[in-house]
N, C-alpha and C positions, 0 to 999 in steps of 0.2 A: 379663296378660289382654289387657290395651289392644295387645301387640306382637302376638303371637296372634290379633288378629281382624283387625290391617292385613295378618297375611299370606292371613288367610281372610275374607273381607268378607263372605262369606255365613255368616257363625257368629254366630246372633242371637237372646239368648234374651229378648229388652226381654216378649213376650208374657206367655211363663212369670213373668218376673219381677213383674209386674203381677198374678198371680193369689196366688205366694207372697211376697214379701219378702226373708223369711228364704232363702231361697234365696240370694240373690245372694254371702254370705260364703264356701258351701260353690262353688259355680262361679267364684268370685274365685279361691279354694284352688286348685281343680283345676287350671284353666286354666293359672295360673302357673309349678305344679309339672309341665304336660304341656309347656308352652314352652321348658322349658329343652331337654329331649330332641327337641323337634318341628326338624324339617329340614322345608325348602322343597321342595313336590315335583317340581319338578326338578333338585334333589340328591341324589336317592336313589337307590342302585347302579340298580334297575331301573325308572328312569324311561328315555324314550327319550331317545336322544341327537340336541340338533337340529343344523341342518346350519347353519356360523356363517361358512360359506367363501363369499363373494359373488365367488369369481373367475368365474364365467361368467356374471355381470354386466356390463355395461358401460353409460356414462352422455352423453346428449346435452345439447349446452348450446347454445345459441346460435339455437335454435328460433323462429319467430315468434310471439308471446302468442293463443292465443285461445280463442273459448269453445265450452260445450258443443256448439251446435250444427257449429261448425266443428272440430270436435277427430277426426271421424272420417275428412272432408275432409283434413285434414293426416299422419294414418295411415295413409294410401292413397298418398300423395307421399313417406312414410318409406318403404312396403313396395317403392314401384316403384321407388326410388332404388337398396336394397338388390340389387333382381331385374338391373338393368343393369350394377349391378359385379360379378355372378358370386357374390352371395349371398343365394339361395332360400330358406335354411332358415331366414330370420326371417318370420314374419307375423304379420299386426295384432296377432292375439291376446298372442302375447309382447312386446307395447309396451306399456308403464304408461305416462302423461300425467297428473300430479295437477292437480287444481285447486285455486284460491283457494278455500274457504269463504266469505269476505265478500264478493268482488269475483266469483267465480264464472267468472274467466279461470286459463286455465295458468300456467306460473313460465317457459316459457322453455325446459324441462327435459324429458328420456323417460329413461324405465330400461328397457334391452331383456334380455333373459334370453335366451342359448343353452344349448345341453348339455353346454357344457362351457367350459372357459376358453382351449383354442386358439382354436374357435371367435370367441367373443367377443375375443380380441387378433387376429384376424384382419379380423371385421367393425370393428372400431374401426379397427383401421391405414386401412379401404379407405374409410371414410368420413370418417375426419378432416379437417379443413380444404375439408370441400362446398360452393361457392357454395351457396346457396339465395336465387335471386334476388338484387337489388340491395343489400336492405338486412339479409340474414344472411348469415351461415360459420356451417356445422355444424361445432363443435367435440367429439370425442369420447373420451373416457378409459376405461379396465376402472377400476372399482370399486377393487384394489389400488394401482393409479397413483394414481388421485385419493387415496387415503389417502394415498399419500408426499407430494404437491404442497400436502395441508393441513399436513404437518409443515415444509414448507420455510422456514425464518424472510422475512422482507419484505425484509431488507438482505441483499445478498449478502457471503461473506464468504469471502475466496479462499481455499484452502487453503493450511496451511503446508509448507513443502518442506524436508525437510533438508539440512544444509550437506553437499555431495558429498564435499568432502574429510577429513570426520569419520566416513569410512563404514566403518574400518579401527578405530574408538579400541577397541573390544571387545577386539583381539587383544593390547592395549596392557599387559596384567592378566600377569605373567610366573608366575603360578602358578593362578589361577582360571580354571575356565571356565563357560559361560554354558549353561542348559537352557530348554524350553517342554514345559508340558502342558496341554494342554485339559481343564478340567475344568465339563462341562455346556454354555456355551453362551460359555466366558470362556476368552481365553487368558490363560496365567500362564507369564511367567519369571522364572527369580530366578539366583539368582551360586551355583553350588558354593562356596561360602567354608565351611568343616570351621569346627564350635567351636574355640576357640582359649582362651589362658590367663583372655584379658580377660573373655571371655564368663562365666567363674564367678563372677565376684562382681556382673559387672552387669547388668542387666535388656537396656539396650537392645545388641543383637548384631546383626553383622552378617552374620552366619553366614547360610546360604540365604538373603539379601537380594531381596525381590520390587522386579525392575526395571517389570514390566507386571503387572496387576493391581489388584483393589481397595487393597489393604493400597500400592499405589504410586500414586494416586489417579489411573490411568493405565487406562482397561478397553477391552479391543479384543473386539469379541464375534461370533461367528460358530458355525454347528452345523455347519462341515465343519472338517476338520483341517488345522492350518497345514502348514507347512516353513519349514525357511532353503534359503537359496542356497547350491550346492556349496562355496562357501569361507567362506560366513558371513556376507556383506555386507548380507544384505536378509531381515528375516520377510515371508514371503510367505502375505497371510491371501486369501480368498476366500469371499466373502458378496453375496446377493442377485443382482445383475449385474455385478459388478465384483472385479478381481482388484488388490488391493494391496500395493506393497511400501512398509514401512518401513525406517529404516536410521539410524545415527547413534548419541551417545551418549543420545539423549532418542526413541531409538524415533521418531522424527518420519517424514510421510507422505514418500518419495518419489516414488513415477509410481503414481497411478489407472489402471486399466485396463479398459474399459468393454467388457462381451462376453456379450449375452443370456445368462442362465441360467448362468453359468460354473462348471465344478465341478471344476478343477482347474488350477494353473499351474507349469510347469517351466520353471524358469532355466541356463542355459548353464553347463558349465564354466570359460568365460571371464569370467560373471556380466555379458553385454555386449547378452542376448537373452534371449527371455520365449517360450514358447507357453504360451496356453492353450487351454484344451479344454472344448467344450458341444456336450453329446448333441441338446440341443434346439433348437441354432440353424439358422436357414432355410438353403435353399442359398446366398444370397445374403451372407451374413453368414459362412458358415463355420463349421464344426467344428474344424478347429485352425488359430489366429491364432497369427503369425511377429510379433514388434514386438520395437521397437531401444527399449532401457529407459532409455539417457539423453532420448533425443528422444520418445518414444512413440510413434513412426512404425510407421504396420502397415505390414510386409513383405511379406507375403503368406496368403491363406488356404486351404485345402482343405477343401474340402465332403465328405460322405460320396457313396462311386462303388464302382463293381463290384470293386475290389482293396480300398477298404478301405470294406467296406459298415457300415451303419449297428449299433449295437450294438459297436463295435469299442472297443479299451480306448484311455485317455488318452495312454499312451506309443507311440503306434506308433513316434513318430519318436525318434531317441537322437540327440546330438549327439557331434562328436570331441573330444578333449583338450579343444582350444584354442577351442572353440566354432566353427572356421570353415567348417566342413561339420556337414551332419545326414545322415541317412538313416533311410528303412523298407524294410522287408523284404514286396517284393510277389511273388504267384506267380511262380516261377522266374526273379526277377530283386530285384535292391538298387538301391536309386534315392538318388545323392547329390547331397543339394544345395550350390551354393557360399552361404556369405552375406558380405556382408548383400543379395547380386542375390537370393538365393534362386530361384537358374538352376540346370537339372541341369549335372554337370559334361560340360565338354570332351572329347569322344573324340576326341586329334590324330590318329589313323589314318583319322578318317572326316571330320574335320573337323567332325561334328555333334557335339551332346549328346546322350547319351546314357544310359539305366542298365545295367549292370551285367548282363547274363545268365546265371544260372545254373541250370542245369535240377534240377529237384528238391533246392532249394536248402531245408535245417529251421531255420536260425538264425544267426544271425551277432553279432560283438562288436567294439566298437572297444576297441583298444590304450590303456590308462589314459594314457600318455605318449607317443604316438607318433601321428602320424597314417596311418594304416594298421589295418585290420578283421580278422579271421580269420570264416570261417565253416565250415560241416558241410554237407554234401548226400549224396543217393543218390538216384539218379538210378533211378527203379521201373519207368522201361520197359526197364533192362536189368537183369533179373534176378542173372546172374552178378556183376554190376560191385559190389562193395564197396563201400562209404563211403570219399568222402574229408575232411580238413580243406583249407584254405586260405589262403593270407593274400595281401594285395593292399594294395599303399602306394599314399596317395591324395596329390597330385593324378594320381602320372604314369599310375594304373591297371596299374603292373608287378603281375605275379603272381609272388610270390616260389617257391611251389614248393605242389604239393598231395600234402601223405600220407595214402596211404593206410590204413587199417582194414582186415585183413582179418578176414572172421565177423561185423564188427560190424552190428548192427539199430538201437542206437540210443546218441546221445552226448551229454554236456551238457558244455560248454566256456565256459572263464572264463577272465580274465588274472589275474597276479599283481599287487600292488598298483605294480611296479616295471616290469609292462609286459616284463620280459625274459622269462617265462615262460609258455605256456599249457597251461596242467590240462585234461585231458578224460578224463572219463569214459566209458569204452565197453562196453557191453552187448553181449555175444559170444554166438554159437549154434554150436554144433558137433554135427549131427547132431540129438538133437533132446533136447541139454543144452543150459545156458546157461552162462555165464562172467562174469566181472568182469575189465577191467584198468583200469589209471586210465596215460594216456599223456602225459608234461612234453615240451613240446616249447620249445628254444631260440632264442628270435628273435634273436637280437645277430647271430649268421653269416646268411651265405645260403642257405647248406647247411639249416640247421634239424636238426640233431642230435636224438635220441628216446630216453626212456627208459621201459623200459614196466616197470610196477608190477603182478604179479597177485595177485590177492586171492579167494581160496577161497571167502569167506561174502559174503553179503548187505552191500553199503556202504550206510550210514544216511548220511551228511556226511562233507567231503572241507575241508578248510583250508588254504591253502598262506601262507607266513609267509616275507617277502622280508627281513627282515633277517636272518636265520641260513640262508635257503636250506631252509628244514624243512618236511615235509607230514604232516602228523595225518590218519589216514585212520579214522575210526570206524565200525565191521565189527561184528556181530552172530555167534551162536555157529552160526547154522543154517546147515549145508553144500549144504543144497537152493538154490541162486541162484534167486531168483523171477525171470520175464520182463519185469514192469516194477517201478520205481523203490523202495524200499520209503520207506513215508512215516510211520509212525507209531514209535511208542519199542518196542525191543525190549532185552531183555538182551543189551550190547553192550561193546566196551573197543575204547582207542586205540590203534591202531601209529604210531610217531613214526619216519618214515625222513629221513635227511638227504642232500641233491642234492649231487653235488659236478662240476665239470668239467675237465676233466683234455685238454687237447689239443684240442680243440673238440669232443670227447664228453662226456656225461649218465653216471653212475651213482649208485646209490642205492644205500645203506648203511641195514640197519635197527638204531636204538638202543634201542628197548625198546619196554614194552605194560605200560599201565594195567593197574589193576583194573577189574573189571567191574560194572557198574551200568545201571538201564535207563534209557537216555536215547535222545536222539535227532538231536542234534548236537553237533558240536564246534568249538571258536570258541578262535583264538591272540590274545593280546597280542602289542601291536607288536615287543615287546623280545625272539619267539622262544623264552623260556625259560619264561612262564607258559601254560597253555590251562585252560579250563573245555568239562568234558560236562555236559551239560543236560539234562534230560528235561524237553519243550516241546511233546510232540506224544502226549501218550500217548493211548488209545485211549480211557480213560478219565480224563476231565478234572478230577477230584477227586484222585487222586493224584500229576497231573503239578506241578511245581515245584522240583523239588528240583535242585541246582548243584554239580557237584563241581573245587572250584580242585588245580591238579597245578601242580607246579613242574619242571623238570629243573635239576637241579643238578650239577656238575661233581666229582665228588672224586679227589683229589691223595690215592695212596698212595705210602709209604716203604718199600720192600722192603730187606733187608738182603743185599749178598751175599757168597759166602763169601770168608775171609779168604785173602789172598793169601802163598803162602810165596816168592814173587820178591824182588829188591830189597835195598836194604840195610837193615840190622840195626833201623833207625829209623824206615822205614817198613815194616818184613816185621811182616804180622797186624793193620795197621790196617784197620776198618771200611769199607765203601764201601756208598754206598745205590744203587739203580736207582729212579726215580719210573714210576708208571703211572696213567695217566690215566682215571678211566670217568664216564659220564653217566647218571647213575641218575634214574628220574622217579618223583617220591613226591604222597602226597597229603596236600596243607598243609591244606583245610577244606572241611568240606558245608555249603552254604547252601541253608535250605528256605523258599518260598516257596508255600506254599498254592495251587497251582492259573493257577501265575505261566505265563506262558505268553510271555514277552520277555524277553531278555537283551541290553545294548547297553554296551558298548566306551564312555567317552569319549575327543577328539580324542589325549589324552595314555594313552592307557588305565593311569591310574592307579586309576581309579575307573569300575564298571562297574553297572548298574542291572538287578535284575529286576523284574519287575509281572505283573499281571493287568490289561486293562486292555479297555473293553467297545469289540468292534468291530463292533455290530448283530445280534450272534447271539441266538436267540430263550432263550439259557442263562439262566434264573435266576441270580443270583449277587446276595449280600447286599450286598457292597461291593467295589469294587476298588481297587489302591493300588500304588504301585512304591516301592522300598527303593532306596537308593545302599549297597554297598561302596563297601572301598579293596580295590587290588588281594592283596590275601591273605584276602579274602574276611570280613571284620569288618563289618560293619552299621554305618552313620553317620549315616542319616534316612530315615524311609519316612511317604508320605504317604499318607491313605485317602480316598473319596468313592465315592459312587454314582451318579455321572457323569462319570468316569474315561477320556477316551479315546484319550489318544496322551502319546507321552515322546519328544522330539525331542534330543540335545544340540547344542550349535551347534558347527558346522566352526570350524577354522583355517584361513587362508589359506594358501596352495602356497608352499612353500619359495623365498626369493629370495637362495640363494648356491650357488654353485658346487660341485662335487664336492673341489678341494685345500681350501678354505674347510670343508669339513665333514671331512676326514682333521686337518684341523690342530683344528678342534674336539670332535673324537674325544679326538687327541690329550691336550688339555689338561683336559679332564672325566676322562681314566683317570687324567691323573699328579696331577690339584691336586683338580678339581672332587670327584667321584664319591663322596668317603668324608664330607667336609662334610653333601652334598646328602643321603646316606643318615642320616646324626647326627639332620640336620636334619626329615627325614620321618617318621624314627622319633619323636623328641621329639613332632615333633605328633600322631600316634597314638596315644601314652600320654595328651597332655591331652585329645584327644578322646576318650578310653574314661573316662579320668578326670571328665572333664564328663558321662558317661551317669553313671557311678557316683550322682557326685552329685545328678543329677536322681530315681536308683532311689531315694538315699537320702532325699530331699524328698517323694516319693512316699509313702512309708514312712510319714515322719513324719506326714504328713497323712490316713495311713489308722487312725495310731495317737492320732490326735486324732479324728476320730471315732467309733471303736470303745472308746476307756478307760469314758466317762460307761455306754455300754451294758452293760460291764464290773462296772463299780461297780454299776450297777441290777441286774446278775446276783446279786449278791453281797449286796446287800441283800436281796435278797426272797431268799435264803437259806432259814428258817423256814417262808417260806408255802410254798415249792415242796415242803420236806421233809414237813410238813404237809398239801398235797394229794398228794404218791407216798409215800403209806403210809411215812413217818419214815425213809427212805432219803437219805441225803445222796450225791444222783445227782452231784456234784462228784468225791466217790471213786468213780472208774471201777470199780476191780477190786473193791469191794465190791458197789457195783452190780452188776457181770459175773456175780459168787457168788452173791447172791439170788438173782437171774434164774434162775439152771442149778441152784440148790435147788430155787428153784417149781418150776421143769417140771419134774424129777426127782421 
């Protein structure tokens, strides 16, 4: 009762109680039994909701003390102060000034209130640090600022930096690799390490080992989503105003990067450069900051302007291989920069710098391995002129040669992971059908050799696979070619053609075709012989999840031919075989995933992940979670939450041997390594299936130690049950069954 009347101070019944007594036992009763249910009423669903955000506040300090009758006096020197730096929208009225109660003078202090919180970070910036006379400086903070500055400890205490040369030990693990997921406001990684033998008998495992995380007493926390660096070297988190990489074996801080509002940071191929990106930074400060990440020297910034106006996305700029040029793609022109000058490049014909002109230019790609770009254009003030592609090697600005497209409207083009190859997609009109061809073009010559691919139905996903030279082209059954792109899952199957080159010519050979399933892309392992179709996009997001792993496998037949009657007496009518070779593609396993909607390769693609995972969408979903396979599609761990929102695995570093160094390591993995390493893979496979076994089996047990006692209580009360259902012993089913269909008969 007593808690109950602190939350209602006006619930007073002392009158009543004065007239009856006895009352007081039965309102002691009520009260207590209503307090347990009673909520505070501003907890209840339809109480209003107050406004808790003081960002369009901001706070003065450094004021001179005074009192009531001079407080409107000093008011009037705050508002004209405001009116001469070019901000009008404060007046007296939105100035608070408190006083002392006992002393009946000010603190020193004003709270000014604008409409919003640019406003207020604007009017603070312009008045901070005010002479006011001799013996004050207006000092001025937003409301959020001064909250961080109260958390700031008294001692300062430098940050720790990690040792540089330990920024590689990750890659050091010659069979594990390393993942992140965000889950709510935490990032977490932990070690792909599979169960192993040790793990069955002992508790502590080091199986999914969390390196970052609570469970590592280590917590990195942010509500946007990390990345690593293209080869692995740095998690790069980004929180508040600042973009950080960590790196090392202890995750430790290496470069802070300080950038109003920052909501995104992209590291080099090189890992030698940083941009980040903020929608809401001044002109002055920049929209996309260039900095050199050993030094954290800003390089340079671009504000938003009329080629890339405001609203524009994070990545305009893409960088080459090697980090040493960037580029965006502006109206009919590519603009390349050198770094670390971050100068457009050298036109030696002109002697100036220059970018790049290309009239009615749709997209462009730098070369995974080379420095040199391809791009597409169609140029729309000449009607008749077809689409060409492109390519251009960068520094000298050679144009290596442009093919043309004929019929084509429109194309998506991509390198191969080896950079010798580019895939395009071309959308053809003839009359007023449409077409498909999908065109590989050869960069090793100069010539650029073609080989064009056409394709009857609708392409959903196109995958090209640089170790066997192979392209999965995933094609749907419908013969009508729609005009743009088709994006969602259809009843669809794979052709698997294999490139081959012959003379400094391209042709394409086709090896077979899937079965058909509704999916909506297709995605190769590295090793060429596995691919998975997914259905990832379907129209309806309840049924999409499901994964279908395909293997191509090789089979060696033995033909017999007929015996030969040549020869002498001792070889006339022996046997002779002929071999023949074919590449049949079967399907080894479906994996279903509930409405999973990501599929991801790790670096070794031994092990591949799907999920559901939430990326802002207003979708209801109870829970989401992502599963690891191994590559033949066996399930090894799946995590759930309901703040779920990204699955990163970490890169490997870029290969540092030679092309004879890796024929001679080919070498010795077919003749020693190869049959070991598979013994070996498989052995772990069985103890990890064997370690699910065992935990189903623990499961078990523990579901059969809860349910006996309820068992045994069944069977006791045996008698009374038979006894209240009219002396039928509902244990014998088919006796039961027979009553039953005697009554109603």
């Amino acid at each position: 009762m007593e808690d109950l009347m602190q939350q209602l101070p006006g619930l007073d019944f002392s009158d009543e109680l004065l007239k009856n007594p006895k009352l007081e036992e039965y309102l002691r009763k009520e009260c207590n039994d209503y307090a347990i249910t009673f909520k505070h009423p501003l907890e209840l669903d339809e109480a209003p909701k107050l406004n808790e955000d003081f960002g369009s506040f901001f706070l003065l300090c450094g004021l001179p003390i005074v009192n009531e009758e001079k407080k409107d006096k000093l008011l009037k020197v705050l508002t004209n102060i405001f009116t001469k730096k070019g901000i009008d929208y404060i007046k007296a009225e939105d100035i608070t000034i408190l006083l002392n109660e006992k002393t009946g003078e000010s603190y020193g202090t004003a709270f000014i209130q604008c409409t919003d919180d640019k406003s207020a970070k604007l009017a603070a910036s312009t008045i901070n640090n005010f002479p006011l006379g001799k013996a004050n400086t207006i000092m001025a903070s937003t409301f959020n600022e001064f909250e961080r500055l109260l958390t700031v400890p008294d001692e300062y205490e430098p940050p720790k930096f990690a040792d540089l040369t330990d920024l590689l030990s990750y890659s050091m693990d010659p069979k594990n690799d390393e993942f992140l997921y965000r889950d709510g406001d935490k990032i977490i990684v932990k070690m792909n390490k599979t169960p192993n033998k040790t793990d069955k008998t002992s508790k502590s495992s080091d199986a999914y080992k969390e390196l970052i995380g609570p469970n590592a007493n280590r917590v990195i926390k942010t509500n946007k989503n990390a990345r690593w660096s293209p080869q692995g070297r740095y998690l790069i988190v980004v929180k508040d105003n600042t973009a950080q990489l960590f790196g090392g074996s202890n995750f430790d801080l290496v470069r802070e990067i300080i950038h109003t509002e920052v909501t995104d940071a992209i590291v080099s191929p090189c890992e030698r450069f940083v941009i980040t990106f903020s929608s809401q930074a001044d002109e002055k400060e920049g929209n996309y900051n260039f900095w050199k990440i050993d030094s954290g020297e800003l390089l340079r910034s671009f504000a938003f302007d009329e080629v890339t106006p405001k609203g524009s996305k994070s990545d305009v700029f893409s960088f080459s291989f090697d980090g040493n040029y960037c580029a965006k793609m502006i109206k009919d022109h590519i603009a390349v920069y050198e770094l670390p000058g971050m100068n457009l490049l050298m036109d030696n014909a002109s002697g100036k710098r220059l970018s790049f002109r290309i009239d009615g230019i749709k997209d462009f790609k730098w070369n995974p391995t080379k420095n040199m770009f391809s791009y597409w254009f169609n140029n729309e003030s000449k009607e008749k002129e077809a689409p060409k592609i492109g390519f251009v090697y960068i520094p000298s600005r050679d144009v290596m040669t442009e093919k043309e497209i004929i019929n084509g409207i429109d194309l998506k083009i991509d390198w191969s992971a080896d950079g010798t190859k580019l895939i395009a997609l071309s959308k053809l009109k003839v009359k007023k059908t449409f077409h498909n061809n999908i065109v590989i073009c050869d960069v090793k010559t100069k010539a650029i050799p073609m080989d064009i691919i056409k394709v009857d139905t609708n392409i959903l996903s196109v995958d090209w696979n640089s170790t066997t030279n192979r392209l999965a082209v995933l094609s749907n059954r419908d013969k009508m070619i729609e005009e743009s792109w088709v994006k969602k899952s259809s009843i669809a199957s794979v052709t698997i053609y294999d490139i081959k080159e012959n003379q400094g010519a391209l042709s394409s050979s086709r090896i077979g075709k899937s079965e058909e399933h509704i999916s909506s892309k297709v995605e190769w392992a590295s090793n060429g012989t596995i691919f998975i179709i997914s259905d990832v996009a379907n129209a309806n997001a309840s049924y999409q999840g499901k994964f279908y792993v395909y293997n191509i496998r090789l089979i060696v037949n033995r033909v017999e031919k007929a015996a030969s009657n040549q020869g002498s007496k001792k070889k006339k009518g022996k046997p002779t075989f002929e071999e023949t070779k074919e590449l049949v593609i079967e399907l080894v396993n479906e994996v279903e995933n509930p409405r999973a909607d990501t599929l991801k390769w790790d670096p070794t693609n031994r092990f591949f992940i799907t999920g559901k995972f939430n990326k802002g969408s207003l979708m209801t979903v109870v829970s989401y979670n992502f599963k690891i396979h191994n590559a033949k599609g066996d399930e090894l761990h799946s995590f759930t939450s309901k703040s779920l929102h990204q699955f990163e695995w970490r890169p490997r570093p870029l290969r540092n041997w030679n092309d004879k160094q890796e024929k001679e390591f080919k070498k010795l993995y077919k003749n020693e390594l190869r049959k070991a390493i598979i013994m070996q893979d498989e052995q772990e496979r069985t103890e990890v299936l064997d370690v699910f076994k065992i935990q189903q089996e623990k499961t078990k047990e523990k579901f059969f130690e809860i349910i006996a006692p309820l068992q045994q209580r069944y069977k006791d009360t045996k008698e009374k049950r038979k006894a209240i259902g009219n002396e039928t012993d509902s244990e014998d089913e088919e006796v039961y069954e027979k009553s039953v269909l005697i009554d109603y008969f």
